[in-house]
N, C-alpha and C positions, 0 to 999 in steps of 0.2 A: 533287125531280127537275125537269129541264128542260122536258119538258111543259107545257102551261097548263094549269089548272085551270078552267077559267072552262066552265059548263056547256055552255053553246051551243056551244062548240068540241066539244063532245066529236063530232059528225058530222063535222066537220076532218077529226079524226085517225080516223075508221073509214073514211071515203075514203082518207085516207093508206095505215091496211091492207090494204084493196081494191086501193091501186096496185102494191102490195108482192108480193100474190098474182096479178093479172094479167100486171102487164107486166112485173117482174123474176123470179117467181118460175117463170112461163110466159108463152107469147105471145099469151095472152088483149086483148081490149079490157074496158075501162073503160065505154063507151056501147054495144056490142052484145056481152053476152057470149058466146060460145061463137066467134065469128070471129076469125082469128088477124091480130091488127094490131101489136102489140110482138114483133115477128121481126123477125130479123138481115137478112131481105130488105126489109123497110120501110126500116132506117135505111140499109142501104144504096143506095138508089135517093134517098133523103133526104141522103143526104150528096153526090152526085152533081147533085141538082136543086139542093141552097141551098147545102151548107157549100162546096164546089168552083166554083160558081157561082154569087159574091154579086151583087147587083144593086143598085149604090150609086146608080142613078137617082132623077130626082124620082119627087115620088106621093106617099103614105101607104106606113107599113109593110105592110098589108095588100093595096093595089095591086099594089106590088112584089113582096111574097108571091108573089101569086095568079099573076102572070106569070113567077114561077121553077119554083112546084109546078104550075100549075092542069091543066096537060095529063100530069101524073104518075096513076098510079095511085090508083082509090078507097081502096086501102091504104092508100096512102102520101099518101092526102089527110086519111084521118081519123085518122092516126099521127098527122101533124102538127096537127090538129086537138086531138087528147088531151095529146099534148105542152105545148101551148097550157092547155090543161084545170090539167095541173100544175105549171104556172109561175104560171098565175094562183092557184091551191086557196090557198096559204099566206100571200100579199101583203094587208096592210090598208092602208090610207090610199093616197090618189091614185087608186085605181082604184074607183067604184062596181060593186055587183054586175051590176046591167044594162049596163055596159060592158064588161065580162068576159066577159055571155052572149052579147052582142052580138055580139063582135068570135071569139068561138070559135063560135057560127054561121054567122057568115061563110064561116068556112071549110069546114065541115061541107058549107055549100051548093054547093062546086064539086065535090062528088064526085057521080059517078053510080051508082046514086040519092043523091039528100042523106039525110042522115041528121040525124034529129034529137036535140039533147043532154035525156040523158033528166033528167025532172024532179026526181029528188030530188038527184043531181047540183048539175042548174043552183040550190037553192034554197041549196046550200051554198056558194058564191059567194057569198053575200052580205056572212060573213063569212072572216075573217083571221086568221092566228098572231102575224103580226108583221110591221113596217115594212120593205118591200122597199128602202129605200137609195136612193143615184146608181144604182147597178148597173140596179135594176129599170127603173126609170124612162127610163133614159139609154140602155140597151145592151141592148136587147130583144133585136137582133138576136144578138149576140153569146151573150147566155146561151139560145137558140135553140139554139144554134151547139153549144154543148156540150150542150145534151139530146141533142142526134142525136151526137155524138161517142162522150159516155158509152156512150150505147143503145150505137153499133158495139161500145165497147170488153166491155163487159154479155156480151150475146150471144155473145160470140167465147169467154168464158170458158170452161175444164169446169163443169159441171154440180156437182160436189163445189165447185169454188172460190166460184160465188156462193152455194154454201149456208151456208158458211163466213163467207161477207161477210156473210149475212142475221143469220148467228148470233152476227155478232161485232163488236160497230162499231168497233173498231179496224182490221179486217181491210178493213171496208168503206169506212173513211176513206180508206183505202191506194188502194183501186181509184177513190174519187174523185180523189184527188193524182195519180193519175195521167193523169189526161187534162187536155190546158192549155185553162186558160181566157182562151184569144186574146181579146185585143180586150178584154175586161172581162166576161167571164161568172162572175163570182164569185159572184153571188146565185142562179144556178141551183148550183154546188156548193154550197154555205151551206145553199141550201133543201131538198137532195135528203138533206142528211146529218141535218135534225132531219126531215124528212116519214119515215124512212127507220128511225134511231134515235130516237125522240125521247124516250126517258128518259136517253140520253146525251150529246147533243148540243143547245146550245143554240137556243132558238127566234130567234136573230140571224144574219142570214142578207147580214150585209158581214163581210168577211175585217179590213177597216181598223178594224171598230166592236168585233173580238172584242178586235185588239190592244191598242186603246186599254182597255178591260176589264181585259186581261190585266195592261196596266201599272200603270194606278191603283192593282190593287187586287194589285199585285206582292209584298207584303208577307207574303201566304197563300201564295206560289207555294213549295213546297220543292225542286223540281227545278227549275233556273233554265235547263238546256239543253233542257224539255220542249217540244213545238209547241203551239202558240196552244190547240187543244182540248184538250190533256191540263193547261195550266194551268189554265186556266179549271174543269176538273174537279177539282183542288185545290182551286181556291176554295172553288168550291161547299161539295164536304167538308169546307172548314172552319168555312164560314157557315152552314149547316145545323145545326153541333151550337147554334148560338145562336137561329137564325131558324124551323127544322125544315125539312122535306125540301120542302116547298108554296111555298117564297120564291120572288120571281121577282127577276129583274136589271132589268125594265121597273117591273114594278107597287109590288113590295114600299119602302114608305117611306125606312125606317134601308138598304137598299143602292144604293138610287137613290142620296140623300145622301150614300154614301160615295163611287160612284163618275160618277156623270152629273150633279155638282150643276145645273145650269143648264137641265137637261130644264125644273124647275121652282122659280124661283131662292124662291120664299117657302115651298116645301114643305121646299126643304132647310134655309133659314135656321130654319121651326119645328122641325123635328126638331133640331137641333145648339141651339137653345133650350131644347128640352125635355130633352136630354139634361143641360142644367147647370142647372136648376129642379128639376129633379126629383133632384138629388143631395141628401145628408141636411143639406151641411153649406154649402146655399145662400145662405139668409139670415145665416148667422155671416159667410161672405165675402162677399157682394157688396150686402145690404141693411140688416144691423145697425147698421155704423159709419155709414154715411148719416144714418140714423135720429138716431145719438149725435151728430152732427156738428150735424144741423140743433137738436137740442136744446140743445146748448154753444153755441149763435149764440143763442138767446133770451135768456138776459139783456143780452147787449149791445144787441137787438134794442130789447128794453122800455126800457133807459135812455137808448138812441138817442130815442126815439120821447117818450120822458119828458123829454129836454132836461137831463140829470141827467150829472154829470161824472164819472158810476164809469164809462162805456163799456168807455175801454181796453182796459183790463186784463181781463174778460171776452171781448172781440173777440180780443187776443192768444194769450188761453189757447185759444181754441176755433182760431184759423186754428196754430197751431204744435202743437195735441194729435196725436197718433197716428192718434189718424179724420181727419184730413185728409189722405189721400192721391190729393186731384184739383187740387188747385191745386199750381203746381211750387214750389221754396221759395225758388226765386227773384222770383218774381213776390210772394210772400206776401211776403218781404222789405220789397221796395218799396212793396207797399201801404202795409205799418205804417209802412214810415219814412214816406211821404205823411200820414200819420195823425197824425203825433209833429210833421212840420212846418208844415202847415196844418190843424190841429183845423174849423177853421169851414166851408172848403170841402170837409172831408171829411163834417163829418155830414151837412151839408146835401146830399150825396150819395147818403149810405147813408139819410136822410128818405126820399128819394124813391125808393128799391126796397124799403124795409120797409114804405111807407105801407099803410094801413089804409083795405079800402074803399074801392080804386083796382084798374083791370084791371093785375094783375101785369108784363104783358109792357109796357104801355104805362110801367109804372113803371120797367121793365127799362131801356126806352130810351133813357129821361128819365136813368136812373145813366150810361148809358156818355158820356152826350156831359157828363156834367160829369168822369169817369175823364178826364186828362192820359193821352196817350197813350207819355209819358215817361213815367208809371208802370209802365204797360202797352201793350207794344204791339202786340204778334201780334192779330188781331180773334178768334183761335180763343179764347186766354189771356185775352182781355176779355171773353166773352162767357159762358165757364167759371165766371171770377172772379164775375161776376153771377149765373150761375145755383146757386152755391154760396151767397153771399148771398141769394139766393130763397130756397130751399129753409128756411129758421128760418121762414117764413111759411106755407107745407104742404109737406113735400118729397113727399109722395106723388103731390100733384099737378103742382108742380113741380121735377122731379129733375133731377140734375146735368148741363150738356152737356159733352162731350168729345169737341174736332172731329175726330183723326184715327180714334178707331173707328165715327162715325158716316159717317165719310166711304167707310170703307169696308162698312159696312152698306147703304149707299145704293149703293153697286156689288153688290154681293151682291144684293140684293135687286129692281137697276135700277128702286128708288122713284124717283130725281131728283137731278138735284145739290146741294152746296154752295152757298151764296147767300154773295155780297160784301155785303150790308147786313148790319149785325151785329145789328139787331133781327132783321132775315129769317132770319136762322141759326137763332136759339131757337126761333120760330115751324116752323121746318121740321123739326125735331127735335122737337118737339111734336106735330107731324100724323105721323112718322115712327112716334112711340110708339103715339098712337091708334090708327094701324095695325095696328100689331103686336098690341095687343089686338083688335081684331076679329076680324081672322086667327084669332089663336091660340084665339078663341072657337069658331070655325066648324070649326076643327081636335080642339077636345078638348085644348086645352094651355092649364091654369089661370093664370091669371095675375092678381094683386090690382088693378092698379094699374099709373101709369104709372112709379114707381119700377121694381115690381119689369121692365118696358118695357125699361125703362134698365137695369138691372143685366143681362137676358138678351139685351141687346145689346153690354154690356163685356163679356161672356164668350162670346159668339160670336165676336166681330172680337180679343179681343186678351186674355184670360185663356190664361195656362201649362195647355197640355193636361195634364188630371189624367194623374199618374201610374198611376194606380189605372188608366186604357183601356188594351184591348187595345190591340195593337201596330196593327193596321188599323184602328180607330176613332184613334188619333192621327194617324199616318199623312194617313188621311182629311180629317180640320178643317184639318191643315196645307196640304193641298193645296188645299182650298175654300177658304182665306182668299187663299192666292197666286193662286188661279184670277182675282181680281181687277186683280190687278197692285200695284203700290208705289202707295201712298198718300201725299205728300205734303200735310204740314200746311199748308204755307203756299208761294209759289213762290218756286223757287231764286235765290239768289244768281248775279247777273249775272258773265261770268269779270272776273278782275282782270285790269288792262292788263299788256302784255308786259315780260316778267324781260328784264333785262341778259342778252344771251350767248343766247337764246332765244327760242321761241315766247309765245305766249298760253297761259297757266297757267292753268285754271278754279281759283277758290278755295270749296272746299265750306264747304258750312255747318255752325258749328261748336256750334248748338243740341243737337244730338244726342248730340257727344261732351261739352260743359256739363254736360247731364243725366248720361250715365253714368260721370263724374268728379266728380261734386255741387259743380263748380264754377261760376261764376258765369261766363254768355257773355261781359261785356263785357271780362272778365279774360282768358278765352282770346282772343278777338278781339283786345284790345289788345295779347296776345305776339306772337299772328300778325303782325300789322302791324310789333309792332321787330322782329321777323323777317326780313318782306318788305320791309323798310328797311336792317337791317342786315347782316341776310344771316347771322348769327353773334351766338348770346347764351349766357349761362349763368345756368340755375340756382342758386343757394347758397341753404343754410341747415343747420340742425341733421341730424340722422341721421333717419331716420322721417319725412321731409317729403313724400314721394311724389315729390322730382326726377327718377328716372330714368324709373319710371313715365310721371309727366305725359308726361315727355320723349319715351317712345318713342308712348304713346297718340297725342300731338300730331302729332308727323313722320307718324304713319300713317295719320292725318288728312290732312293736308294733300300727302303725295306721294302717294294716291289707292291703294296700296298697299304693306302690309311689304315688299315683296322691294325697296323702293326707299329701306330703310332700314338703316343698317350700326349697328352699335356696337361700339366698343373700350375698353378698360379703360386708363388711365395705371395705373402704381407704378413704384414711385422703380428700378425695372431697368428700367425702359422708354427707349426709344431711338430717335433720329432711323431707325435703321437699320428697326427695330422698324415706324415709321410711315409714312415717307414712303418710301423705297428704300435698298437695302443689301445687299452683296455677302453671299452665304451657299454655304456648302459644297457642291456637287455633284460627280458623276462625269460629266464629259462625255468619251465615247469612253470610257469606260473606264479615264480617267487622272483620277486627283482634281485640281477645281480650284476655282474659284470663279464663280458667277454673279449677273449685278445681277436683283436679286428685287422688282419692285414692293410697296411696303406698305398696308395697308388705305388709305389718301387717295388715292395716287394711282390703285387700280383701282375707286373708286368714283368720282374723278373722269372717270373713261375712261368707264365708264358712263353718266353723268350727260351729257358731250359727247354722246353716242350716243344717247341720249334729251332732246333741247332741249323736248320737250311738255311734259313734266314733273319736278316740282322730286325733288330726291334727297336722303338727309337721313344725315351724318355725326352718330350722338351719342359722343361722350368723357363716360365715365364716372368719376369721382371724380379729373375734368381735375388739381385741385391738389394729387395725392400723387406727379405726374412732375414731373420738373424741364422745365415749359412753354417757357423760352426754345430748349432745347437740341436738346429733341424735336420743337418747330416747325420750326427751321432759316429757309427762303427764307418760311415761309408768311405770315411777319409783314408782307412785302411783297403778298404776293398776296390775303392776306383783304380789304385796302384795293383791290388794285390788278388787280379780277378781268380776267380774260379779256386781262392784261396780259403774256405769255411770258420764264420767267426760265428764266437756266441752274441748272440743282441740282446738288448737292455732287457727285451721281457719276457721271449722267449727261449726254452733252454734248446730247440733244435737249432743246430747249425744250421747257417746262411751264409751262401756266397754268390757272387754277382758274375752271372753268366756271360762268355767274353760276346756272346754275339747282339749284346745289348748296350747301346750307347749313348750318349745324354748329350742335349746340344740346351745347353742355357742362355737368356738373354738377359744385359744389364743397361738398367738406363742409365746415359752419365751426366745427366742434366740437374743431379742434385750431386753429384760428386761422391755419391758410398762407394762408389766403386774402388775409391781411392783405399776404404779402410779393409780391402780383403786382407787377411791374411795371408803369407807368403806360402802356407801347408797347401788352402787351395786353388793358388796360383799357378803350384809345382804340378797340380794335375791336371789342370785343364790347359787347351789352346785356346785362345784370343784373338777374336778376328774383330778389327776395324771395321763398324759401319759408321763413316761420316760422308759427307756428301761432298766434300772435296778428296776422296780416298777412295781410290778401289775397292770393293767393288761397285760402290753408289756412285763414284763421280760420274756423272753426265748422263744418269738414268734418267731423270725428269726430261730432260732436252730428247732423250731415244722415245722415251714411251709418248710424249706432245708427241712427237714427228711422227709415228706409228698413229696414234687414235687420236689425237686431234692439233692436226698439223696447223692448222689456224688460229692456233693459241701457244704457241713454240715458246711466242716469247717470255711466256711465264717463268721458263726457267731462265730468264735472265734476270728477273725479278729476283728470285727467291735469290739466286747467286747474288747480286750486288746488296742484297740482305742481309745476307750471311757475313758481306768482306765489311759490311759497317759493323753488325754485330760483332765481330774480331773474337769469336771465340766458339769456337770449335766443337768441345763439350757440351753446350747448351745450339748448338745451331739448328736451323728450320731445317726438317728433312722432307723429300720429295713427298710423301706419303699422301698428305695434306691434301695433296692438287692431284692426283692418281685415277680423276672419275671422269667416266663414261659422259658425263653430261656439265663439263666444264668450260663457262664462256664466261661474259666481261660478268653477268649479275653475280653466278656461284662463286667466281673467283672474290667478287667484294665479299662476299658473306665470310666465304671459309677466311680471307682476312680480318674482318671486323669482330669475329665472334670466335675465333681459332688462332689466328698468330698473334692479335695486338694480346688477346688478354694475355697471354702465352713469355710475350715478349715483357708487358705490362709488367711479370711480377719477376721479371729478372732485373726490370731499374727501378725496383722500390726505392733505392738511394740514389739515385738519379732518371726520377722522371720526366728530366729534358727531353732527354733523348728519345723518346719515344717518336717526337715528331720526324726523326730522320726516317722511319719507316711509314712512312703512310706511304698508301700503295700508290695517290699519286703523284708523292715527289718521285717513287723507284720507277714508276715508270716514264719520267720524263727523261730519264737518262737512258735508258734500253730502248735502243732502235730494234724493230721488229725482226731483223734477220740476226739477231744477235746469236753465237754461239755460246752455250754453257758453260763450257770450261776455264775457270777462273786458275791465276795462280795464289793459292790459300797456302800459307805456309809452307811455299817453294812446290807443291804441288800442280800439276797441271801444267797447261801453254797458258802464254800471256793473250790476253786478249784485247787488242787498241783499241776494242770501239769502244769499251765501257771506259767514260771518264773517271777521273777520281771523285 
């Protein structure tokens, strides 16, 4: 129930009764009982001396008072007086108890005779229900204002209706709704409706503090057109069957942290701590593989440190296994390849953060400033990369860093910032975790170690809310993480100078989208650039290469929004009329005739003029199955000759193609047209390789298996040893095929039996032997399970000895 619990209140709320029966329920006082002070003639004389006649003079509140009531009625001196009594009875913080008796003396003293506030009264001043807000503090006068209003409106009732009200707090909500709270008297309605009902109504006493309430924790509301109290009473009912009926919205831990994170930002970070430490299947996700990772780094560790030439191949196995899911696998890349090309300046790196019988972090430091920062160069990614290589040395007590959820832990929890020294980062990530463990000591939330620090800080800031939480505990975390704001890993990309035909284009950063395309940044970067040079490229390669994909991922990237991206399909009926303009059949007036019909280019070009801030993005999809010279028409001119105005075939207004508009086409080369482009528009666009032994596709099947379904890796050794019987490049299986969520031995036979053999089938119509080399299980008799992806295909790639000929 709404109520507090809290013993010492419990004299609160028997004053609260007391006021119930005196001054609403008859015209008794509260400090002399038996003399009639809560009468319709007190607040009337009261509404006449203050609420009709404010007195916005200097002075004190009390001043001014005394010079609107003091020559009113002893009645109507200690009405107000009482009144006073119960605006202060429910307010804690801001006002001491001896301020409150103080200042309701005061007034007491201008009546004749004074009358004194009697003592068990005044000892119940000392405390409070709850935090009176702006309201109380700010607008005294104002929620004044409505005690003597209500009173009139009180009083004025039948005698049947306030009993009604007494009996029924919805009835009595109604009679508070209805008197306005001018000027900001909300915390005396607020306070009048829990002093009043207070098993139904909350002890929160701002109208602004319920709504926020109400919204957070909106998710429990099942009448969405209910008022602020009647939702909030949903809540409750819903949070009680988990919490029981004693929870409070102030006190109780798990509903604080659902909905006022920040009241107390380390009470709610341990509770959302404890809630993913204390699931069954904590250490399987967020501690075990640690553990295995830093043990797979020990042999390397010991032949580093032995001076012994087996390293390698132990380092490689451990940075490329399945437990390494902290370093990105681009950066793991680069280290190996560092590794493969400078052997000497590498170990003598990885010496000095395995050393032995050295302070770890000081070793830390000593690694990065020998790391090139051509290897690596985000300070977050270098500093990661280091503390994963710690960890073979104790991960317990040196556990993994990961800047952007520490950076937003460090907002949560307003520990401190980010540090630009990249030793200083580890170090503050370390005092970070210590933290946490004392906390969590002082709190009752077990915690071993700074691993396990680490792990219940990657699952506060950035773990998939278990499915398995109520709808308002997800709800919840989501909200507390965004409560923070966007966390930027590293700071933004400066805009690019201004496009042809346009404004200044900001160009986003394209690390993000890298990552969730598992390709390599410098690859997306460098398209972006023939892009924003050329203005116009394509795509080609085999079937399954992810062209259209990349393509529309990319433009939606870079034009800062989809809606700022079109795509159309070529095939061989496709038509100038089709694409750029052409007359088409309407009824105008009601006579058939003909009208000129803009085509997808030109009203995306219209667009794109209309918006010069930002770029617009034309994709043509499987551009070389239309016949491109016929379907282009003028555009062969205008891709060259932007923001340059031609006449077109039909109509006589000039058109020209706006620079900040740009076309990314795809071409499949699995039947070979690509061969018969003409050189005109070859000259305009760039061409980017997608085959699966080429960058940017090589070893994507093999990253995205390892990422979602590490148990099936070996696919991509299939499809490669595939590919190298296949011996032909233009026609090869591309990843696309095996790219699902729900890929194991039965989907993988389907999407083979009914997707590659026919596929494959109708490329050896002249030799249907060969077909039998690919059944999926002679390919997988040769791919042993830890097999890596990258083949060498026409001198492309590393050799790879496990696959036989």
């Amino acid at each position: 129930m709404p109520k507090h619990d809290l013993e010492h209140l419990a004299g609160t709320y028997a004053i609260a009764e007391r006021f119930v029966e005196r001054g609403l329920r008859s015209d008794d006082s509260l400090f002399t009982p038996g003399r009639e002070i809560w009468s319709l003639a007190g607040f009337e004389e009261l509404d006449q001396l203050y609420v009709q006649a404010p007195d916005v003079g200097s002075g004190t509140f009390e001043q001014r008072l005394q010079a609107q009531i003091g020559d009113g009625s002893p009645a109507a001196i200690q009405l107000m007086a009482e009144i006073h009594y119960i605006y202060y009875l429910p307010a804690s913080g801001g006002v001491t108890g001896d301020t409150k008796r103080a200042r309701i003396g005061e007034i007491l003293s201008w009546a004749t005779p004074p009358v004194e506030l009697p003592a068990d009264l005044a000892e119940i001043l000392d405390h409070g229900i709850g935090g009176g807000g702006v309201g109380f503090h700010t607008f005294k006068w104002a929620s004044v204002s409505y005690f003597i209003r209500f009173g009139l409106a009180w009083k004025r009732l039948p005698v049947g209706d306030r009993e009604r009200a007494l009996a029924d707090p919805w009835v009595f909500r109604s009679v508070t709704d209805s008197v306005p709270t001018t000027g900001g008297g909300t915390y005396a309605r607020e306070s009048l409706l829990h002093l009043v009902h207070p098993d139904t109504f909350e002890r929160i006493f701002s109208r602004g503090e319920k709504w926020a309430l109400a919204d957070r924790l909106g998710s429990l509301v099942t009448d969405q057109a209910a008022d602020v109290d009647r939702r909030i009473a949903q809540i409750r009912a819903r949070l009680e069957t988990r919490f029981g009926a004693g929870f409070d919205f102030y006190w109780s831990v798990p509903v604080v942290a659902m909905w006022k994170p920040d009241e107390n930002r380390w009470t709610s970070f341990l509770y959302w701590a404890g809630r993913f430490t204390q699931m069954a299947d904590f250490d399987a996700n967020e501690r075990d593989y640690k553990l295995a990772l830093a043990n797979a780094l020990t042999p390397a560790r010991q032949a580093v440190l032995a001076e012994r030439a087996d390293w390698y191949a132990p380092l490689e196995a451990a940075l490329r296994s399945k437990d390494n899911n902290l370093i990105g696998w681009r950066e793991t890349d680069r280290f190996l390849k560092w590794a493969s090309a400078e052997p000497e300046d590498f170990n003598a790196a990885l010496r000095l953060v395995w050393a032995e019988d050295v302070d770890p972090h000081s070793a830390m430091e000593a690694f990065l400033e020998r790391l090139p920062k051509s290897v690596v160069s985000s300070p977050g990614q270098r500093v990661c990369l280091a503390s994963v290589l710690l960890m073979s040395v104790d991960p317990r007590r040196d556990p993994p860093y990961r800047p952007t959820p520490l950076q937003l832990a460090y907002k949560l929890t307003g520990f401190g910032t980010e540090q630009n020294d990249e030793g200083q980062r580890y170090r503050l990530a370390l005092a970070f975790f210590d933290e946490v463990l004392a906390r969590a000591l002082v709190n009752g939330l077990e915690l071993r170690d700074r691993l396990d620090a680490q792990s219940a800080t990657w699952s506060v800031t950035s773990v998939d809310v278990p499915a398995t939480w109520l709808l308002e505990d997800r709800l919840a975390l989501e909200r507390y993480r965004k409560g923070a704001g966007d966390i930027p890993e590293e700071p933004p990309e400066p805009p690019s100078p201004p496009i042809g035909g346009g404004g200044p284009v900001a160009r986003p950063s394209l690390g993000a989208l890298a990552d969730e395309l598992l390709l390599d940044e410098e690859e997306l970067i460098e398209i972006a650039a023939l892009l924003e040079a050329k203005r116009q490229l394509v795509f080609y390669g085999p079937p399954g290469t992810g062209k259209t994909f990349v393509a529309r991922k990319l433009a939606a990237a870079l034009a800062g929004d989809p809606a700022r991206v079109r795509l159309v399909q070529f095939h061989p009926s496709y038509a100038y009329e089709d694409f750029v303009e052409g007359f088409r059949p309407r009824l105008i007036g009601g006579v058939a005739g003909f009208e000129l019909v803009p085509g997808p280019l030109k009203r995306l070009a219209a667009a794109a003029a209309a918006d010069p801030a930002h770029l617009h993005f034309l994709i043509i999809d499987e551009m070389n199955r239309g016949n491109v010279a016929k379907v282009f028409g003028e555009l062969y001119f205008l891709l060259e000759y932007r923001d340059e105005p031609v006449e077109l075939q039909y109509s006589a207004v000039p058109f020209a193609m706006p620079g900040n508009l740009r076309i990314i086409g795809t071409m499949n080369t699995a039947d070979r047209s690509i061969a018969l482009l003409d050189a005109a528009l070859r000259r305009r666009f760039a061409f980017i390789p997608f085959f699966p032994d080429r960058e940017p596709i090589a070893g994507l099947l093999h990253r995205w298996l390892q990422r979602h379904r590490p148990e099936m890796v070996w696919v991509a050794g299939v499809v490669d040893r595939a590919n190298v019987r296949l011996a032909d490049r233009d026609g090869a299986i591309g990843p696309s095929f095996f790219l699902r969520a729900d890929l194991d031995d039965a989907r993988l036979g389907l999407i083979w039996k009914h997707e590659i053999l026919p596929y494959l089938e109708e490329r050896f119509l002249d030799d249907p032997g060969r077909l039998a080399d690919f059944a999926l299980d002679r390919l997988k008799e040769v791919i042993p399970a830890s097999v890596s992806p990258t083949l060498p295909i026409d001198g492309v790639g590393v050799p790879n000895a496990a696959l036989p000929d």
